[in-house]
C-alpha positions in Angstrom: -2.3 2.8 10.3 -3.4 -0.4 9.8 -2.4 -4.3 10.7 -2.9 -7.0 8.6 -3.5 -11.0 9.9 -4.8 -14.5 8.1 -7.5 -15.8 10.6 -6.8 -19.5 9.3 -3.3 -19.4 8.2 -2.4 -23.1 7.5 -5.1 -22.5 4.2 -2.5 -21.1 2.4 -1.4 -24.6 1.8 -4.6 -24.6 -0.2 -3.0 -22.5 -3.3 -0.7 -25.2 -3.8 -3.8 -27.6 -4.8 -4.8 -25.3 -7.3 -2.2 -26.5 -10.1 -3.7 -29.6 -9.4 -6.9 -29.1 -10.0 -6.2 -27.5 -13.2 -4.4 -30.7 -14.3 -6.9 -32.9 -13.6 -9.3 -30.9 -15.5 -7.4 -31.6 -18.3 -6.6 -34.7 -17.9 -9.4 -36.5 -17.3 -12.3 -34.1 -18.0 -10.9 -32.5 -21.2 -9.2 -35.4 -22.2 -9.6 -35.5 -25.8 -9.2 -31.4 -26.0 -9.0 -30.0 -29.8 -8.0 -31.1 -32.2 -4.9 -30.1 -34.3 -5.7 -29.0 -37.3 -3.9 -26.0 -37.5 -1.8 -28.1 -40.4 -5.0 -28.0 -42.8 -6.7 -25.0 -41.7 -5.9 -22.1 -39.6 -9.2 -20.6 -39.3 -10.6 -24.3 -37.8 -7.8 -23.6 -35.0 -10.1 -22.4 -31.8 -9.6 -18.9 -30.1 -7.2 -18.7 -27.6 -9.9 -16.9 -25.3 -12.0 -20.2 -26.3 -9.2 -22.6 -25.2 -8.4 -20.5 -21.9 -11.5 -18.8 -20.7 -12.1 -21.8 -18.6 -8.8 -22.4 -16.7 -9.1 -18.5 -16.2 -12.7 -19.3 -14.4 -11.5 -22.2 -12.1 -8.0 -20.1 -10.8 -10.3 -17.4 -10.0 -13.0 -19.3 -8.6 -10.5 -21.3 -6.4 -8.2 -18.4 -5.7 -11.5 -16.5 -4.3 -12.6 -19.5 -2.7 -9.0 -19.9 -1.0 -9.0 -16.1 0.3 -12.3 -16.4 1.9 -11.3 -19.3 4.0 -8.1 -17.5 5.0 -10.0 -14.9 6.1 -7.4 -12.0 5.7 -8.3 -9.8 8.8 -7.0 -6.1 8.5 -7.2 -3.4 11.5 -7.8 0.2 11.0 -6.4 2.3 13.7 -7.3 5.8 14.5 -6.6 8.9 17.1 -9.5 10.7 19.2 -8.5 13.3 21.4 -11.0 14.0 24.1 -10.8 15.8 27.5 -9.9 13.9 30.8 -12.5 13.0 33.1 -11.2 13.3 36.7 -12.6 10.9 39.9 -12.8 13.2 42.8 -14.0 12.8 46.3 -15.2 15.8 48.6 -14.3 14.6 52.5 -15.5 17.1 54.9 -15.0 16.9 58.4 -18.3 17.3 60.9 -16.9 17.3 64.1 -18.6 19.6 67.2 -15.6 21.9 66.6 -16.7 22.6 62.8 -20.1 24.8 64.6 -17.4 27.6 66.1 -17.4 31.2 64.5 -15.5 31.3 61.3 -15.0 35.3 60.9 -15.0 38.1 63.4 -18.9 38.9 62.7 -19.9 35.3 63.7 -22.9 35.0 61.4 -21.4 31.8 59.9 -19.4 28.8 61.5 -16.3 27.0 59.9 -18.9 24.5 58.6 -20.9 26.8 56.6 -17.8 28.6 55.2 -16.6 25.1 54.4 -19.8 23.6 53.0 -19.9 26.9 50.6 -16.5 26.3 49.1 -17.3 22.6 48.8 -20.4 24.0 46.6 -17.8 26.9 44.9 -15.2 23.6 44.2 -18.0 21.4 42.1 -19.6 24.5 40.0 -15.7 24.6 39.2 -15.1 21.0 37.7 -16.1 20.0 34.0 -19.3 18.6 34.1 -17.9 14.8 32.8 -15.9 15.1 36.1 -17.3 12.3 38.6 -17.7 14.2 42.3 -19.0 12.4 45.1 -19.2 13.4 48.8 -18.5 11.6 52.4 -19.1 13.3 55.8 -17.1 12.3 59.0 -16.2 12.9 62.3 -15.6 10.2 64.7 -16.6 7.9 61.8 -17.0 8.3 58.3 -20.3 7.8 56.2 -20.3 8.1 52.5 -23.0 10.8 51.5 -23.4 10.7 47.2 -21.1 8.0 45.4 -19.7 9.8 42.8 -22.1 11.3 40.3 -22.0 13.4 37.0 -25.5 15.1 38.3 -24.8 18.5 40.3 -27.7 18.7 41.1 -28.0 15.7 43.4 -24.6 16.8 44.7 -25.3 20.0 46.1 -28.8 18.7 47.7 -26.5 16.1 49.3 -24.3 18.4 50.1 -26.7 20.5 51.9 -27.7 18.1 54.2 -24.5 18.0 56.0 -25.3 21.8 56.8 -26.2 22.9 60.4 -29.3 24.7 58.5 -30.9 21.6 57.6 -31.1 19.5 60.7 -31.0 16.3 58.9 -30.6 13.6 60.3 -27.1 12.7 59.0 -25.9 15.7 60.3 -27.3 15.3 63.7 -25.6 11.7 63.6 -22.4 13.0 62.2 -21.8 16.0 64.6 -22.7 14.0 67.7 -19.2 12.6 67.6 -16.3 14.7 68.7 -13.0 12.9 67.1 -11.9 13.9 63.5 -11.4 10.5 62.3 -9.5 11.5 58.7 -8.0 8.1 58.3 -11.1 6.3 58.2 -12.8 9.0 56.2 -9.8 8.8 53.5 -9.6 5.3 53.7 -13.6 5.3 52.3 -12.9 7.6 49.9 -10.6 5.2 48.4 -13.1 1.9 48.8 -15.5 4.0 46.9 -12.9 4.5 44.1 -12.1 0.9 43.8 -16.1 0.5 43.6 -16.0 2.2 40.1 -13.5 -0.1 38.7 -14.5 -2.2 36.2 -16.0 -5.5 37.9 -13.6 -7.9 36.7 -10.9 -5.4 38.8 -13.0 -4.6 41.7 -11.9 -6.4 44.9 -14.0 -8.4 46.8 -15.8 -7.4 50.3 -13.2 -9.6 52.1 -10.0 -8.4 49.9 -11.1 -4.9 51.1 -11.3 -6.3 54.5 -8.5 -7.6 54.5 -6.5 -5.2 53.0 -7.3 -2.5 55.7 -6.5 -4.8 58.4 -3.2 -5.0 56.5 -3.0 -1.1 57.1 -3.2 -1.3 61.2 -0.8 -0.8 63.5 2.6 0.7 63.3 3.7 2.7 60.1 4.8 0.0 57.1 8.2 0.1 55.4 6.5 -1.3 52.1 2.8 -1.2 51.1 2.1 -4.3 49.6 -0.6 -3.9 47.1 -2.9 -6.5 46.1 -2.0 -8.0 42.6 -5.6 -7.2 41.5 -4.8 -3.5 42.0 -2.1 -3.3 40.5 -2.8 -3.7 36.9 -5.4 -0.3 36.9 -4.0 2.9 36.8 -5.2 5.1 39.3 -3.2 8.2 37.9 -5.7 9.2 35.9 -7.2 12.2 37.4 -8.2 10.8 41.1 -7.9 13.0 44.0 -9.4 13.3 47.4 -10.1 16.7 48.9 -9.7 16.4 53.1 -10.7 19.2 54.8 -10.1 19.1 58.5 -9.7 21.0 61.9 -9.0 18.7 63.9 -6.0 17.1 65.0 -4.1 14.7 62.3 -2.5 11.8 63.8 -1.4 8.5 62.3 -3.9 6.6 64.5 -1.2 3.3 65.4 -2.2 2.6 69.3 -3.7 -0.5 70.1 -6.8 0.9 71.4 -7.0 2.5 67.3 -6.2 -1.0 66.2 -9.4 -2.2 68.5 -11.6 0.5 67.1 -10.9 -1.0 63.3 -8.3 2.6 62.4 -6.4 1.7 59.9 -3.1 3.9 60.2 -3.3 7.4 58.4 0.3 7.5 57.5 0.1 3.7 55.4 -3.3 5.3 53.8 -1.1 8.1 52.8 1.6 5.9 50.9 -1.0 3.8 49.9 -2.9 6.3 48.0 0.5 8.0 47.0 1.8 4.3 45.5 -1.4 3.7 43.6 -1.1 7.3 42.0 -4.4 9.1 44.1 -3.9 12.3 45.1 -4.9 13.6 48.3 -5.1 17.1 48.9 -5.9 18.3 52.6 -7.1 21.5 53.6 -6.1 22.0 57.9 -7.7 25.0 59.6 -5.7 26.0 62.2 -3.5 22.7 62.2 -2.3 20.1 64.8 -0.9 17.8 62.2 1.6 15.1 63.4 4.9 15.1 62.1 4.9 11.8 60.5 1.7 12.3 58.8 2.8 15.7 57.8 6.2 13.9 56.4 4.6 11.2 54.8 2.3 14.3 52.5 4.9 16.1 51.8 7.9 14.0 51.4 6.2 12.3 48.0 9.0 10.6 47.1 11.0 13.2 44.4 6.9 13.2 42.3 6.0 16.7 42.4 2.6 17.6 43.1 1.4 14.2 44.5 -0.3 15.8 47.5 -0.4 18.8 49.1 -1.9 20.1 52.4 -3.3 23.7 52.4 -2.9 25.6 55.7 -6.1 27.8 57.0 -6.0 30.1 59.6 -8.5 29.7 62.5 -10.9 32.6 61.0 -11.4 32.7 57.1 -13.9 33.7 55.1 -15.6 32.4 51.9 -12.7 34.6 49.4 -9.8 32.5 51.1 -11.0 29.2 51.4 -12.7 29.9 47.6 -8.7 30.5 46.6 -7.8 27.3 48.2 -10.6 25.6 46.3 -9.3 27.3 43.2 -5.8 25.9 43.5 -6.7 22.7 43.6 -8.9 22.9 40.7 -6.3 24.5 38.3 -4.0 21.3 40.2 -6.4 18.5 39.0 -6.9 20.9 35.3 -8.5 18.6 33.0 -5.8 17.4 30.1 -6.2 16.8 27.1 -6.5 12.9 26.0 -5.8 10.9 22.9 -7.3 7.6 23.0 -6.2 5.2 20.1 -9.5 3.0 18.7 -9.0 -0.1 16.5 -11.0 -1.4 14.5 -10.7 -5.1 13.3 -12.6 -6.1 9.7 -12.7 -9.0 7.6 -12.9 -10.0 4.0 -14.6 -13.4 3.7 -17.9 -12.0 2.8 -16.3 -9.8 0.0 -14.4 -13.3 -1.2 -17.3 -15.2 -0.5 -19.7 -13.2 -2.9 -17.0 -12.9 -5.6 -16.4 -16.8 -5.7 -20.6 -16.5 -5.9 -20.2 -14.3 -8.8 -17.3 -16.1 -10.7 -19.6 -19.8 -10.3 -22.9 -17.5 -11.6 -20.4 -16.5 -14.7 -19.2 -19.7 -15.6 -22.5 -20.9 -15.7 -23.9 -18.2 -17.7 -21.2 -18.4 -20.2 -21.6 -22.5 -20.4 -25.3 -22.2 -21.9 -25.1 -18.9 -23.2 -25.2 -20.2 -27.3 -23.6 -17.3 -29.1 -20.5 -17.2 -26.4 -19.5 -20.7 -28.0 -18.9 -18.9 -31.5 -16.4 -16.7 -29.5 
């Protein structure tokens, strides 16, 4: 498929000079012209490649010349399929509740079981798939941006386990809320920091934005208009897990503490086309936040939240991990390329080559005979 364009268009007035040209060669070059003889002699009468060769030269030397300052620009267009690369964050909740018993035996907590199907869920994606990871609990601290390397993921990951005693883990299960809001609300900043950077908003737009997100629940999420030319559909998702209670976090004493409310994150990230997926152990989930999931607005499949029971083991919360892998399958793309290409030089050279001619021909003695 292809496009065609004149990059100077007003120099196809220049074809009209060309009749010109042609008569002023005659008129005052080749004034005196040949003689007509053809009345006493027919073989005297020159060849009528002799008497035209030259006109021929000069349209084609002018018509070349012409067509290389027009430029004629012609796009070639072609189809790629390739496989969708999906944006996905790993939240994971670190609260003090997170270190009870997650099975009957006790040998592992609900963090450890959680931590292991966080590691199951990324040996699960395609490896062009950008995972990162963020660790909360009464706040939220991002752990790995999102990275293509696994290997940096899982050693990140592993530091928000009770068997490393890091220090981010120490910090993160000292606090005793479940703040999800915050924790989603990062998730998304760290989405709008892989934009591209004439799209990415500014510290204060961000700023300002969650401020805009405080308080009571919002009829209307206004977006800002910097947002809302990139289309976040394209395979972003954020993976909640949580067992602590969900609430939309509207009080005054949340609006102090900087909370931006969990049910206008919610429509926020179901407006800009994010999908949030949470996974609640044993759940205490408000009904407004529960509506505002759910109640996606007639899109099916938008988000989804997963219900655990207050014991599992590695096989269930693996199948919970599993469904939201075959939900966020990677599809299959086709990107259209274009390519744009020009033709002056290929004008260019063959005005080169019909000037080169005309010489040659000029002082070449035996071509005269012709």
């Amino acid at each position: 498929m292809k496009s065609v364009q004149f990059e100077y268009p007003w120099a196809l007035l220049l074809f009209l000079l060309i009749p010109g040209v042609l008569y002023l060669k005659r008129r005052y070059i080749h004034a005196v012209g040949f003689s007509q003889v053809s009345f006493i002699q027919k073989d005297l009468v020159p060849s009528f490649i002799k008497r035209s060769w030259e006109d021929v030269w000069i349209i084609l030397f002018l018509f070349s010349s012409v067509l290389a300052i027009l430029n004629i620009q012609y796009s070639s267009f072609w189809q790629k399929k390739y496989l969708e690369s999906k944006w996905i964050m790993i939240v994971q909740d670190l609260s003090g509740s997170m270190n009870r018993p997650a099975g009957e035996r006790g040998e592992d907590t609900l963090g450890d079981i959680a931590l292991q199907g966080a590691s199951a869920f990324m040996d699960m994606r395609n490896r062009d798939d950008l995972v990162g990871v963020i660790g909360y609990s009464s706040f939220a601290q991002l752990i790995s941006p999102p990275t293509f390397d696994r290997d940096i993921l899982k050693k990140k990951l592993a530091l928000l386990s009770r068997k490393s005693d890091s220090v981010i883990f120490r910090e993160l299960t000292v606090g005793g809320a479940t703040n999800a809001s915050y924790a989603t609300w990062l998730a998304l900043c760290t989405f709008f920091m892989l934009l591209p950077e004439e799209n990415q908003p500014a510290f204060r737009e961000i700023n300002e934005f969650r401020y805009s997100l405080m308080g009571e629940t919002a009829r209307k999420i206004e977006i800002p208009q910097k947002l809302q030319k990139i289309d976040f559909g394209h395979g972003m998702a954020i993976v909640l897990f949580t067992d602590g209670r969900i609430e939309a976090n509207k009080s005054d004493e949340d609006v102090k503490r900087g909370l931006p409310n969990f049910v206008n994150v919610i429509r926020l990230i179901e407006k800009l086309g994010v999908k949030l997926y949470l996974i609640a152990v044993d759940p205490d989930i408000t009904h407004d936040v529960k509506v505002a999931i759910e109640d996606t607005g007639g899109i099916k499949g938008s988000s989804r939240i997963f219900y655990m029971p207050r014991t599992f083991n590695m096989g269930k919360i693996k199948e919970v991990y599993d469904k939201i892998n075959q939900m966020e399958k990677n599809r299959l793309l086709v990107k259209i390329f274009k390519r744009k290409k020009d033709t002056r030089l290929v004008f260019t050279f063959f005005a080169i080559g019909i000037l080169i001619s005309y010489c040659f021909l000029k002082v070449t003695p035996w071509l005269k005979k012709i």
